[in-house]
C-alpha positions in Angstrom: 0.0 0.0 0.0 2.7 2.6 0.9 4.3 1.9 -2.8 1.0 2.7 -4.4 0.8 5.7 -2.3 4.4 7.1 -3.0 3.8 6.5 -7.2 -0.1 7.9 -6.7 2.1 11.0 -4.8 5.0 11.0 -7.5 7.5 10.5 -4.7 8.5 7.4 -6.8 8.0 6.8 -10.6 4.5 5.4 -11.1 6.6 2.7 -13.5 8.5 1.6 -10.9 5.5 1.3 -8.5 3.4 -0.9 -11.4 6.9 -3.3 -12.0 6.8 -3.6 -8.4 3.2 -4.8 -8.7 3.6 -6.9 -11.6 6.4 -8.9 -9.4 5.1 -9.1 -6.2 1.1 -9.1 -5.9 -0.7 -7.4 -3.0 -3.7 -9.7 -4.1 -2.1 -13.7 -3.9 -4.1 -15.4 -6.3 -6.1 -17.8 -3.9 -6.4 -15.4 -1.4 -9.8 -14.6 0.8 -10.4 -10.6 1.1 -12.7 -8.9 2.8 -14.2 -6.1 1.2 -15.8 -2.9 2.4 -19.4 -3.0 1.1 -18.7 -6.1 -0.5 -18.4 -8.7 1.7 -16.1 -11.4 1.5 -13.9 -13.0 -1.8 -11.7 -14.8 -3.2 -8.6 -13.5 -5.2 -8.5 -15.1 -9.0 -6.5 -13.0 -10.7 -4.4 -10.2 -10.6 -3.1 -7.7 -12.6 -5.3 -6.5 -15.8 -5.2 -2.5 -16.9 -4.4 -2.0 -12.7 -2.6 -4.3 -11.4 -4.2 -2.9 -7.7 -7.1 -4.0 -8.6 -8.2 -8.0 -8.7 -10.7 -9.9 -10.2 -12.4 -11.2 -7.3 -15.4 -14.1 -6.8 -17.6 -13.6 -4.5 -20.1 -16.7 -3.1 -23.8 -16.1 -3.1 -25.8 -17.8 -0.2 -26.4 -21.0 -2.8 -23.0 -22.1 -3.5 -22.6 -20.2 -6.4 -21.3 -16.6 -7.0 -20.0 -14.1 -9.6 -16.9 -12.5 -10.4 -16.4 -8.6 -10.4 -13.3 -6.3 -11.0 -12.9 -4.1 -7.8 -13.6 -1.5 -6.9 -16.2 -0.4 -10.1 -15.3 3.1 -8.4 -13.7 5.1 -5.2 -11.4 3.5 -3.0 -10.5 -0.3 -2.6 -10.8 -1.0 1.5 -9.7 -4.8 2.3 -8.3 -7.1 4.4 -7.3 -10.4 4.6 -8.7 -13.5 6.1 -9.0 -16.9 6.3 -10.9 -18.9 3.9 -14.7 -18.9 5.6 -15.6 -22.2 6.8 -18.2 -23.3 4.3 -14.7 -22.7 1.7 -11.9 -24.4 3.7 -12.6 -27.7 1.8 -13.0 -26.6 -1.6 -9.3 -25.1 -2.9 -11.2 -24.1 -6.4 -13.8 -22.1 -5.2 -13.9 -19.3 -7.3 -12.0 -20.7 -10.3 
């Protein structure tokens, strides 16, 4: 996050901030988010136009879901967590 704040800043070259994110993903593939307004997802795939800004799937209450880019606007607030427990068993949720 601070890397995406110095480039968004200029305090470091934007190019350098988007190799950094090309290399070394703040979204792991795999990974369960937690999204403000959102709910919670799963990470399956990065990079794209923004490389800040995953595809993510997100379960419905049926077992099923969709996938969205985030955010469709305004600021991207997340954290990470564990997979939910209805997930933990299924390592291709989302995929």
């Amino acid at each position: 996050r601070e890397a995406a704040a110095l480039g968004a800043r200029r305090e470091i070259d934007p190019a350098v901030v988007r190799a950094i994110f090309t290399a070394v993903s703040l979204f792991p593939v795999g990974s369960w988010i937690r999204i403000d307004g959102r709910g919670e997802g799963r990470v399956v795939r990065v990079g794209g136009p923004d490389e800040a800004r995953p595809l993510v799937w997100l379960p419905d209450e049926v077992g099923g879901g969709r996938h969205v880019e985030l955010p469709e606007s305004g600021e991207l607030r997340w954290e990470p967590i564990a997979a939910p427990a209805r997930w933990r068993d299924d390592p291709l949720a989302g995929f």
